[in-house]
C-alpha positions in Angstrom: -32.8 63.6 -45.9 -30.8 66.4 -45.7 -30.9 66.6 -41.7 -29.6 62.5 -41.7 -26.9 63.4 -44.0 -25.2 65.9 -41.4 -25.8 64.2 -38.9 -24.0 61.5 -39.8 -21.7 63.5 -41.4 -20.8 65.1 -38.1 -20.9 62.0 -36.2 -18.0 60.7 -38.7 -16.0 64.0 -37.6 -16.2 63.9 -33.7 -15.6 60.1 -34.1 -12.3 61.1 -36.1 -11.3 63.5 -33.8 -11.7 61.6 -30.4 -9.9 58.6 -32.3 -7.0 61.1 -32.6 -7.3 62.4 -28.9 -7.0 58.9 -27.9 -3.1 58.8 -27.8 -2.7 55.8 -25.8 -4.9 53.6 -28.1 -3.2 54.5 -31.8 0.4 55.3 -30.7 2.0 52.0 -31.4 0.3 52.3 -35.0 1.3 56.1 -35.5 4.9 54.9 -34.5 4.9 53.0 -37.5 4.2 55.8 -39.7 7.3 57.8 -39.0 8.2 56.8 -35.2 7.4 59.6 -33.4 4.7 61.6 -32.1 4.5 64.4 -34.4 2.3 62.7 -36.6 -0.1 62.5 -33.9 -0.1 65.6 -33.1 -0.1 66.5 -36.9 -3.0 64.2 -37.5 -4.7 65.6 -34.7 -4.6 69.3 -35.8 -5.9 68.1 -39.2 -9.1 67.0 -38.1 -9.7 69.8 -35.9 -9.5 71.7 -39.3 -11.4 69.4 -41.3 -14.2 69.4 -38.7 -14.7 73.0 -38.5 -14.9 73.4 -42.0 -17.4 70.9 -42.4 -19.6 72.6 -39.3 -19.3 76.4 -41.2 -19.9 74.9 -44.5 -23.1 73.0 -43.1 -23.8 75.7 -41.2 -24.4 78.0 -44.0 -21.5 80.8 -42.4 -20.0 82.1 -45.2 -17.8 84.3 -43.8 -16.1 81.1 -41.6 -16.5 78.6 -44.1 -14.0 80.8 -46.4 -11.6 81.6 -43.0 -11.5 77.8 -42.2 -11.1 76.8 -45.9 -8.0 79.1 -45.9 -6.8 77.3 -43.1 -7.4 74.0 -44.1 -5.3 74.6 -47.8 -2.6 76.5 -45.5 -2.2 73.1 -43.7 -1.8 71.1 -46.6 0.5 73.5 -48.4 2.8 73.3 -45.2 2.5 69.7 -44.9 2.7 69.3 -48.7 6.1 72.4 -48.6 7.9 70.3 -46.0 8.5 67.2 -47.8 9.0 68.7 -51.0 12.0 71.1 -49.4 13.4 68.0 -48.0 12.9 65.2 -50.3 15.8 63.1 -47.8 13.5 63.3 -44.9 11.2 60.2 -44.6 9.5 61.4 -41.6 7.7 64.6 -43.5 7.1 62.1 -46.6 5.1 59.8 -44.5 3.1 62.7 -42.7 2.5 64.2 -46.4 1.1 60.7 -47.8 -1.1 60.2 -44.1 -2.6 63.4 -44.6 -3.2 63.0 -48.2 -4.6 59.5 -47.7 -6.8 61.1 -45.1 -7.9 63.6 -47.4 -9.2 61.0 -49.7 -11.3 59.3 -47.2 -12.7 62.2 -46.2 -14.0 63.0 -49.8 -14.9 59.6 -50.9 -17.3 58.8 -47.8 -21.4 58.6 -49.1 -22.6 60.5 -46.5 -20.7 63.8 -47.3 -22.8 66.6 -48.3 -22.3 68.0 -51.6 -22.5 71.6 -50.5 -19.3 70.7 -48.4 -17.9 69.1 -51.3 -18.3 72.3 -53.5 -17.4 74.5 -51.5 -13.6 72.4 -50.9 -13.8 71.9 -54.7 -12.2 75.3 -55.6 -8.6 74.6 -53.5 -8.3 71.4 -52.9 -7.8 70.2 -56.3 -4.7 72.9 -56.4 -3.4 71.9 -53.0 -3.8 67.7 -53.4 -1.8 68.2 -56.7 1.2 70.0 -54.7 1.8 66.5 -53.0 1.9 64.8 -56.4 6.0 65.8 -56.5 6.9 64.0 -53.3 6.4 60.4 -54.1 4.3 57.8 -56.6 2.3 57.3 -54.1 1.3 60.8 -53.6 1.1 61.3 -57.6 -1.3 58.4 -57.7 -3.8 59.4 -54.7 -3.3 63.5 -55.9 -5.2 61.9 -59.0 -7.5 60.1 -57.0 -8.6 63.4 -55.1 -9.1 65.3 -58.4 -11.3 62.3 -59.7 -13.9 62.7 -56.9 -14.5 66.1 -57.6 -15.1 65.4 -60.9 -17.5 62.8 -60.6 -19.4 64.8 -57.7 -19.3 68.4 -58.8 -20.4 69.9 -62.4 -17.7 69.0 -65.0 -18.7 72.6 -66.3 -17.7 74.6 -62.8 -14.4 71.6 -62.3 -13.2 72.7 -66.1 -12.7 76.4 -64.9 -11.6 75.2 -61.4 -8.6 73.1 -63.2 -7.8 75.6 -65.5 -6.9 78.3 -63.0 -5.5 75.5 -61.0 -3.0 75.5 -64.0 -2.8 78.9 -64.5 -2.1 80.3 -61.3 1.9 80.4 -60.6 3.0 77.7 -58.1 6.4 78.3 -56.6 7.4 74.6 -55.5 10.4 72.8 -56.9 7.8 70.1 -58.4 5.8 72.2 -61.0 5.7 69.4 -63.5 4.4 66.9 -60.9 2.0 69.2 -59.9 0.4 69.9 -63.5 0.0 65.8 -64.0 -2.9 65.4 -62.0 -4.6 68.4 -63.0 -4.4 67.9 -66.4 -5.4 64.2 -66.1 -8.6 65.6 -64.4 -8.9 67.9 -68.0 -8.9 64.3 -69.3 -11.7 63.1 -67.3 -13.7 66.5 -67.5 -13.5 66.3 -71.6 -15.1 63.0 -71.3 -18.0 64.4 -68.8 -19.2 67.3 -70.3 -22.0 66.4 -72.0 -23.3 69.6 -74.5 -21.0 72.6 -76.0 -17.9 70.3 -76.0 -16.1 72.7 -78.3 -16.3 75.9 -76.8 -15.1 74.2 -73.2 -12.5 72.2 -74.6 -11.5 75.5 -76.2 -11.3 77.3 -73.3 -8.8 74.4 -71.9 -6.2 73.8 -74.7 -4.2 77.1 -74.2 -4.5 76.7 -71.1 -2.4 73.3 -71.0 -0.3 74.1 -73.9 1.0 77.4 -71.9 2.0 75.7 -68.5 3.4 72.5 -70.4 5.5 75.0 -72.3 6.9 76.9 -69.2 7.7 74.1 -67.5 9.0 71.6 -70.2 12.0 74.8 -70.7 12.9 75.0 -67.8 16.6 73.6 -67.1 15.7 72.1 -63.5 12.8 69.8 -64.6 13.4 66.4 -63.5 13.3 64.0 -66.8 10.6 61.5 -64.9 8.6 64.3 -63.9 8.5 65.7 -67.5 7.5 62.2 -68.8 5.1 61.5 -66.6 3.6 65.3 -67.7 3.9 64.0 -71.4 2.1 60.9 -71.1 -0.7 63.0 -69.7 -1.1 65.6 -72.4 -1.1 62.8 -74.8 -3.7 61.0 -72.8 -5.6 64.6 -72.9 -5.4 65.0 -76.6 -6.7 61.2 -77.1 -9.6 61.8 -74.5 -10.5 64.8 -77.2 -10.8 62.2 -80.2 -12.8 60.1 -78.3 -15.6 62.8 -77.3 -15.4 63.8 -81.2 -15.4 60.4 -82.4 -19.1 59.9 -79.6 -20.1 63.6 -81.5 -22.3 63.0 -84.8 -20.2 63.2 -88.0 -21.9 66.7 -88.8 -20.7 68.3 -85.1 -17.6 67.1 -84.5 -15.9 69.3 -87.2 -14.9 72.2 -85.2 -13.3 70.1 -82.7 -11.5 68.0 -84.9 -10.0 71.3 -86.2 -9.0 72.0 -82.8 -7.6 68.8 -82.1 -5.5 68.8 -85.2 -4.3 72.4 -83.9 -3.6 70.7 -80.4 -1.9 68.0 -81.8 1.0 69.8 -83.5 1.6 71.6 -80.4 1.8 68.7 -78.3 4.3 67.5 -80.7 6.3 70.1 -80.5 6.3 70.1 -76.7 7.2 66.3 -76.3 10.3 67.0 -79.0 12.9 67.6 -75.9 12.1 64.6 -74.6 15.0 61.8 -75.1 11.5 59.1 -75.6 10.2 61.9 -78.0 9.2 58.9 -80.3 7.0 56.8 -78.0 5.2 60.0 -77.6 5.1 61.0 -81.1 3.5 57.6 -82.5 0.6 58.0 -80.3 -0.3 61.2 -81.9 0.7 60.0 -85.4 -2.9 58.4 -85.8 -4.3 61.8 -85.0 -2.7 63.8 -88.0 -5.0 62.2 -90.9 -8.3 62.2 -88.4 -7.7 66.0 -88.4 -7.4 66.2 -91.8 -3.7 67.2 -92.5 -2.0 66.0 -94.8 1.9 66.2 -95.8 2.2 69.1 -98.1 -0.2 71.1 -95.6 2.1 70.4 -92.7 5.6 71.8 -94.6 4.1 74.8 -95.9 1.5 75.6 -93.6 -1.2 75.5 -95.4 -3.3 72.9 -93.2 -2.8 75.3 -90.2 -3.9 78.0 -92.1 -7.2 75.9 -92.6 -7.5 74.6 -89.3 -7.2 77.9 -87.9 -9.6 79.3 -89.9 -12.1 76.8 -88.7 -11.4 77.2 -85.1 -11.4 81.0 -85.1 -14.2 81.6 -87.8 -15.0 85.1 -88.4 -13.2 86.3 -85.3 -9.6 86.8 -86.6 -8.5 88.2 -83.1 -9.5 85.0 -81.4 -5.7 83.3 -81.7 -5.9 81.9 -78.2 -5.9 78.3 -79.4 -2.5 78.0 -80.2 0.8 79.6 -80.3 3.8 79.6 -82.4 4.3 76.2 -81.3 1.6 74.6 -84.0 4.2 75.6 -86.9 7.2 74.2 -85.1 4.9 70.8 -84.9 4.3 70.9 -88.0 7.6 71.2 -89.4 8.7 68.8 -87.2 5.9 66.2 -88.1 7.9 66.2 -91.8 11.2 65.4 -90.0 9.7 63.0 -87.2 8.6 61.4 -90.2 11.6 61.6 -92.8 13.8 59.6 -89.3 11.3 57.1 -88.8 9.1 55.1 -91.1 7.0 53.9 -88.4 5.6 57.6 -87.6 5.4 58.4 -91.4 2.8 55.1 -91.9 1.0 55.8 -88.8 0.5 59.9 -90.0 0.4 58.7 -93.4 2.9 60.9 -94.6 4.5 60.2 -98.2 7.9 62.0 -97.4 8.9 61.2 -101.2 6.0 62.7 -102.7 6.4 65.6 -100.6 10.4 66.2 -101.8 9.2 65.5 -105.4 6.8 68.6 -105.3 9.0 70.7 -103.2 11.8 70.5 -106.0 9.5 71.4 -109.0 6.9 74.1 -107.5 9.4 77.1 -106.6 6.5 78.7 -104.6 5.9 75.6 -102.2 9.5 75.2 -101.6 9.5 78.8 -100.4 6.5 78.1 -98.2 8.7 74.8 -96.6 11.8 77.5 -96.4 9.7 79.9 -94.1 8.2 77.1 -92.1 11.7 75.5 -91.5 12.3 78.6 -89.5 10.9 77.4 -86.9 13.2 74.3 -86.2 16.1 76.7 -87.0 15.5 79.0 -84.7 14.4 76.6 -81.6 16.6 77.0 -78.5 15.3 74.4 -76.9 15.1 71.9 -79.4 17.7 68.8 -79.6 20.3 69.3 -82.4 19.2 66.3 -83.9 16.5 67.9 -85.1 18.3 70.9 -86.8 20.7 68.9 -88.7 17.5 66.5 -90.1 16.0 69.7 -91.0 19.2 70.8 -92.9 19.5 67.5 -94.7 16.1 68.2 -95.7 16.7 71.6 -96.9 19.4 70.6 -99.1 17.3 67.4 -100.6 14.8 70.0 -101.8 17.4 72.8 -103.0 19.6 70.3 -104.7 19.9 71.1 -108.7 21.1 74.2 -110.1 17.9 76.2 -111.0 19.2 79.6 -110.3 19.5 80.0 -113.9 16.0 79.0 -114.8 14.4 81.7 -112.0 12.2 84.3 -113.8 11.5 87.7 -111.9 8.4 88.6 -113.2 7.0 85.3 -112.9 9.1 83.6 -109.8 7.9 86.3 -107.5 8.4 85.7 -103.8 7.8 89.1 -101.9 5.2 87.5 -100.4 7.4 85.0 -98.7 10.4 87.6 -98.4 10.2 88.0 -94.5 9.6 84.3 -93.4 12.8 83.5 -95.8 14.8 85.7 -94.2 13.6 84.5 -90.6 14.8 81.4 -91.7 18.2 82.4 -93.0 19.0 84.4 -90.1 18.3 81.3 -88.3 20.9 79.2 -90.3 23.7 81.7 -89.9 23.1 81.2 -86.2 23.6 77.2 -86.3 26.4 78.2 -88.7 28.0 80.0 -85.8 27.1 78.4 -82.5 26.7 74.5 -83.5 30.3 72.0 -82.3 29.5 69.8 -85.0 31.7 70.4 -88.1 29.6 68.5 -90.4 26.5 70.4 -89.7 28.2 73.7 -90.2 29.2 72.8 -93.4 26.3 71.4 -94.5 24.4 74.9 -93.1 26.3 77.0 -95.1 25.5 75.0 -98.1 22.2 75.1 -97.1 22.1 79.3 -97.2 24.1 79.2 -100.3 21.5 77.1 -102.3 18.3 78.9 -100.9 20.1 82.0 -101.8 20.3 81.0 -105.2 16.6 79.8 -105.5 15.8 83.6 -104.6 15.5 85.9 -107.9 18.1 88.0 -108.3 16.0 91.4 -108.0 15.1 90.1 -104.5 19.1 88.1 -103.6 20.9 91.2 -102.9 17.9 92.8 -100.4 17.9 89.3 -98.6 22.2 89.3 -98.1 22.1 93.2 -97.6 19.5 92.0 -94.5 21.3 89.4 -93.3 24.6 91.4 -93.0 22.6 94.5 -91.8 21.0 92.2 -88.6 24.0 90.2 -88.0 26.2 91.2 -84.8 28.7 88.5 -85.7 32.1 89.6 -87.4 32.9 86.0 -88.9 29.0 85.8 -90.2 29.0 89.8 -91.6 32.3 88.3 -93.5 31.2 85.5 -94.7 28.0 87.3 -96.0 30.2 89.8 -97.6 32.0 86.9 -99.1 29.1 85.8 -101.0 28.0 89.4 -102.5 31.6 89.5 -103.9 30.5 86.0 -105.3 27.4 87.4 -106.7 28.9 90.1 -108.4 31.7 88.4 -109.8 29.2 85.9 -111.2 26.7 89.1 -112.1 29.9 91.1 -114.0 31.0 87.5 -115.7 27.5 87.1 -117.5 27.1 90.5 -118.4 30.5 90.7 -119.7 29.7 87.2 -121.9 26.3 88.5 -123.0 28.1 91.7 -124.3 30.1 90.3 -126.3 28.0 87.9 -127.9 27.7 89.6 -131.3 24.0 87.9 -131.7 22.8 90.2 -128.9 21.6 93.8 -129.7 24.2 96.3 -127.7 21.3 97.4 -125.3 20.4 93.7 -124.2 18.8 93.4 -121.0 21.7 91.0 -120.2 24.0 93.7 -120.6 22.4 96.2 -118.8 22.0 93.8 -115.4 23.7 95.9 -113.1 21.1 94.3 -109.3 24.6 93.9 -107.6 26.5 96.7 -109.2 24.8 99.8 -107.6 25.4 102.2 -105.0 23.6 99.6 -102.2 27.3 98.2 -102.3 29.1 101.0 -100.9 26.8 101.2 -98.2 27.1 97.7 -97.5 31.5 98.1 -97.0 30.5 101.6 -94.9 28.1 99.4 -92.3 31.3 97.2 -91.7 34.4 100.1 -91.8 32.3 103.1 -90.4 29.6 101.7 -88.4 26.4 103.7 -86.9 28.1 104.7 -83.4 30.4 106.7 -86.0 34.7 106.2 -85.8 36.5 103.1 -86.6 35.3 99.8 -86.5 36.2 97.8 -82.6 39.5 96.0 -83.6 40.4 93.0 -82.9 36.6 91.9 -82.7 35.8 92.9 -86.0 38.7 92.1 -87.4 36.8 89.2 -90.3 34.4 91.6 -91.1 36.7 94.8 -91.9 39.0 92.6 -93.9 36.0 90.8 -95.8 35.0 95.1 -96.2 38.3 95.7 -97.0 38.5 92.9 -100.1 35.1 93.9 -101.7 35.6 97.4 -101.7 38.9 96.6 -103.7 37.3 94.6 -106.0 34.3 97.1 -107.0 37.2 99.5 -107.0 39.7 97.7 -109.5 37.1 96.4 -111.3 35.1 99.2 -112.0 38.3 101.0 -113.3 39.6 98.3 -115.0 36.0 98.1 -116.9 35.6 101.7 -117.1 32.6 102.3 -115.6 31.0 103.5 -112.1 27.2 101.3 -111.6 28.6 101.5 -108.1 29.4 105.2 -108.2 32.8 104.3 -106.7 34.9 106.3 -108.9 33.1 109.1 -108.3 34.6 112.6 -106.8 32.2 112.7 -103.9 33.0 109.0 -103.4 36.6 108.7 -103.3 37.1 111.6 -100.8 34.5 109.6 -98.4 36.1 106.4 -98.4 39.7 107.9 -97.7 38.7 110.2 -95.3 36.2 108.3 -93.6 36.5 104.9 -93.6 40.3 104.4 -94.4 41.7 107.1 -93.0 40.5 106.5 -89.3 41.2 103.0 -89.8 44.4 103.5 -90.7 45.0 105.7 -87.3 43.4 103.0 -85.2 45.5 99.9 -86.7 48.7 102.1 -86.6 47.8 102.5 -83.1 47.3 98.6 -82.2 50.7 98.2 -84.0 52.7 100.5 -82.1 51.2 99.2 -78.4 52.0 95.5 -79.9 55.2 95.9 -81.4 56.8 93.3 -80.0 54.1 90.7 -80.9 52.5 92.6 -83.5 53.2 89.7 -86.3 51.3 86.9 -83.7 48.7 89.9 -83.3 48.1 90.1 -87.0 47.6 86.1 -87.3 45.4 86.1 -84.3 43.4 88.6 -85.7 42.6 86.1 -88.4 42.0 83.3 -86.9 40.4 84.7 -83.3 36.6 83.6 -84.8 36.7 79.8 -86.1 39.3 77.6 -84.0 39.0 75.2 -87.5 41.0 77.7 -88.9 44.0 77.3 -86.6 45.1 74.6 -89.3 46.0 77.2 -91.7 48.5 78.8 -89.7 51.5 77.6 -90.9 50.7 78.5 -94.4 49.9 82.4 -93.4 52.5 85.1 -93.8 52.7 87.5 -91.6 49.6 90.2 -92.2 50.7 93.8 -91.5 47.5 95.5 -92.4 49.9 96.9 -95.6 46.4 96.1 -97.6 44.4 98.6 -95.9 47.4 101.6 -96.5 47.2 100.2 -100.3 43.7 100.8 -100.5 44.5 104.4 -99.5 47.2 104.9 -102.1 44.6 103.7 -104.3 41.8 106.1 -103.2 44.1 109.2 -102.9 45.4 108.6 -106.2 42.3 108.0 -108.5 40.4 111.5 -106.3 43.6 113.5 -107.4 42.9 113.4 -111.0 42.5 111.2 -113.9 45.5 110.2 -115.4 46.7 109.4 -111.5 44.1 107.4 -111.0 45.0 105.5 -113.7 48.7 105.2 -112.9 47.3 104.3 -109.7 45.3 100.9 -110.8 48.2 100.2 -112.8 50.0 100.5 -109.9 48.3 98.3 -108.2 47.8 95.7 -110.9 51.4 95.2 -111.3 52.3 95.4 -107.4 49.7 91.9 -107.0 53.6 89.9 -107.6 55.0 91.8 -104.2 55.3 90.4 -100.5 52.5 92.7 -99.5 49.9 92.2 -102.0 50.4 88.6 -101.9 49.6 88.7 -98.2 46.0 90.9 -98.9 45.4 88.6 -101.4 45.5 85.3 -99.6 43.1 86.9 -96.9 40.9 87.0 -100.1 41.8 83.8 -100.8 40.8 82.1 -97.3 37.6 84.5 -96.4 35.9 83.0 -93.2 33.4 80.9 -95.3 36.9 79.0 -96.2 36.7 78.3 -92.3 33.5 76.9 -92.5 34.0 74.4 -95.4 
């Protein structure tokens, strides 16, 4: 039976090649594929490939069957290169499609012997696929070539084959056309295997979700092309429900795990895409099968069990999903806070979810760290940042800062996905265009700063400040520890003198933001880690946010009489004059004298150089000399002489707040960047 196959199979290749000998006989019809006789020739030189292939193959030669193999997927790579590098040139699309087309007979004809069709099944699947980027036409036949393998070689050998298909780097300009057929023929292989579907459709998923996210980042993919790559990995993740939903009940629950895992990625992938919802409803369904529910989503918790169930025992074994599955989660609360029609379809009750956000501090926590993800997205659409803001400040609204217990509102635990998310905020404080969002941001870090305990505020702002290589953001951070111990000195100052409280009250003694962590704070901003001055004008927000809170701690703590911050002390005083203000008194003497005859519009610019908003409060400015910083030094000299001059000194100073100069320093501490922001 064998013997009849060949030889037919050999009669069907001389009889191609003496068709394509015969010159005179097909060139009217090759003229109507491109009108010349390059195709001919081109035609020709396939089947001479083809054949020999098929003779080595049948012939049992290894070592030629791999040679003419190489030369055959040469071919088609050249063919395939040509009309890709020139998508205006008709003639090499209608040699690509021929070729392709020819390819396809070739493979669907009975009499073809399956050892051929193994042996072609390892690179022609990879090279039909490169031809899917030059037309429809191509896409849709690229697919038809990847089906035939799959229904004539083992869906077991044609999962690996497509999966290093996938894997292995392809250089064209049509990467996402080239995935769509190869991860269609996932789809088919899913629905073919017939025992361990688990552990192969394991092997697949991080395969896909890798390449899909390469390619969906890239800046040159062509929107159709993405789409078209889309509506196949949702296709892939559906043919995964239907093998579990053929599994028995008892079975399936590993790979329901996995498709729930899947899912969120997916989700996440298809969020750049301007159809993101037509997508996104067709995975809705699949949220509930998996067994997520709302509250698991926003603070993890349903990944955590999912994971679990995919990995097992083998905690090393993350190759199942990425970072991606929490950014699909997250976004599954937004996708369905915009649109009702994905929230019924997940079966997601958005205000139950907000209602146990707002009264369990731990779970909002949980949603804070998770949120991180969205923050933090370059490639994600804006639209999606600013719903996750609005969402942030639905469950931070109410003034519970008061009602926060340290020993019992504890959230070191969630300290370091917190401040991921922060961090994040600051930076769509700083980069986003839209005015509204900013200002909504910033209210956004202001509340979930407040919903932190105080023990743990001040390590989260000293963080932010510490991490942050923005001067407008390191001032407006500094801006809201002078906040925090204004509002810190106010209560303990009010407890105090509350005659009902015993004079060693815990309320008294609150001193989390009054401590020697506040000093180092203003020496990160005036004498930074290089050593010498801060850069000036680039730093210019930060050093005169520095500037203002070390005159606070400063007048305050002599006003009050007391040194938590350790200020007033010896060592202290002879530091901060000869080491922060000092030098950076030299250095802004020196910018004055080079800009003397601009030095005013320097000072103002100096201001206003981060946040353009700002320009509007031009005309109200005087004229800012940088007289503040040499007052701070009077200060500081004066009060490390001795200790009736360092009196005189704050007195000084108290009484000078009605002159030109100190009414200057003190509207920069009147309009801080946040002011900018708000």
């Amino acid at each position: 039976m064998r013997s009849s196959l060949l030889q037919n199979l050999k009669a069907e290749t001389a009889h191609a090649v003496k068709s394509c000998l015969a010159f005179e006989g097909i060139a009217s019809g090759m003229a109507e594929l491109d009108g010349s006789s390059s195709a001919d020739t081109l035609l020709l030189e396939f089947h001479q490939i083809l054949n020999s292939c098929s003779k080595s193959i049948s012939g049992g030669d290894f070592s030629h069957s791999q040679t003419s193999v190489s030369e055959l997927v040469s071919f088609l790579d050249s063919v395939s290169d040509a009309a890709i590098s020139e998508p205006e040139n008709g003639d090499a699309k209608a040699n690509a499609f021929k070729i392709l087309s020819e390819i396809y007979q070739f493979l669907c004809s009975p009499s073809l012997d399956h050892e051929i069709m193994d042996a072609l099944s390892f690179e022609l699947p990879k090279s039909a696929s490169k031809f899917a980027g030059i037309s429809p036409q191509c896409l849709e036949i690229a697919d038809n070539v990847v089906r035939q393998f799959i229904q004539k070689c083992s869906p077991r050998d044609m999962l690996s084959i497509l999966c290093e298909a996938l894997d292995s780097p392809n250089k064209t300009v049509k990467a996402a056309a080239y995935l769509s057929p190869l991860i269609s023929g996932l789809s088919n292989v899913f629905l073919s295997i017939r025992r361990r579907h688990f552990e192969q459709i394991k092997v697949a998923v991080p395969v896909v979700v890798k390449v899909v996210k390469v390619i969906s980042s890239e800046p040159d993919s062509q929107d159709t092309e993405l789409e078209t790559l889309f509506d196949r990995v949702v296709v892939n993740a559906l043919s995964i429900q239907t093998v579990c939903t053929n599994m028995e009940t008892g079975e399936n629950g590993k790979l329901r795990a996995l498709l729930g895992l899947y899912v969120l990625q997916i989700l996440a992938l298809v969020s750049v895409s301007a159809n993101h919802l037509q997508f996104a409803l067709r995975l809705a369904s699949l949220l509930p099968y998996c067994g997520i529910s709302c509250l698991g989503l926003i603070t993890g918790s349903s990944i955590d069990t999912l994971s679990h169930f995919v990995i097992g025992e083998d905690e090393e074994d993350c190759s199942c999903f990425s970072s991606h599955v929490y950014l699909g989660a997250s976004l599954s609360v937004i996708l369905a806070q915009k649109y009702d029609e994905f929230a019924r379809s997940a079966k997601l009750d958005l205000s139950a979810l907000k209602t146990e956000l707002q009264n369990n501090q731990t779970k909002k926590w949980q949603a804070i760290g998770m949120f991180k993800h969205i923050f933090s997205s370059v490639d994600l659409p804006w639209e999606f940042k600013r719903d996750a803001v609005d969402f942030l400040l639905y469950i931070t609204s109410g003034d519970i800062s008061n009602e926060l217990d340290d020993e019992h509102n504890d959230c070191s635990l969630y300290m370091t996905s917190i401040f991921s998310a922060l961090q994040a905020v600051t930076m769509i404080i700083i980069y986003t265009s839209d005015a509204e969002l900013r200002k909504n941001a910033f209210e956004a870090l202001k509340r979930v700063l407040g919903d932190i305990p105080n023990s743990q505020r001040f390590d989260i702002l000293k963080a932010l400040i510490k991490n942050s290589d923005s001067s407008s953001m390191v001032a407006i951070l500094l801006d809201l520890v002078r906040g925090e111990m204004h509002r810190e000195s106010t209560l303990r100052m009010s407890a105090c003198k509350d005659k009902a409280l015993e004079a060693d009250s815990k309320s008294c003694q609150n001193t989390l933001f009054w401590s020697t962590s506040i000093l180092e704070l203003v020496e990160s901003v005036l004498r930074p880690v290089a050593g010498g001055p801060p850069i000036l004008p680039d730093n210019s927000d930060a050093v005169l946010s520095a500037l203002n809170l070390y005159r606070y701690v400063l007048m305050t703590e002599s006003a009050g009489k007391t040194n938590y911050t350790g200020v007033r002390s010896k060592n202290n005083l002879r530091k901060a004059y000869n080491e922060w203000l000092l030098p950076l008194r030299i250095l802004v003497s020196s910018i004055e004298a080079a800009n003397k005859n601009d030095n005013d519009q320097l000072a103002v610019d100096t201001v206003l150089s981060i946040v353009p908003e700002f320009e509007k409060y031009r005309d109200n400015l005087v004229t800012i000399p940088f007289l503040g910083l040499l007052h701070l030094q009077r200060i500081a000299a004066n009060l490390y002489i001795n200790s009736e001059t360092r009196r005189r000194g704050v007195e000084s100073a108290s009484s000078n707040f009605g002159n030109p100069t100190s009414r200057t320093v003190s509207a920069i501490a009147d309009f801080p960047a946040t002011a900018t922001l708000i």
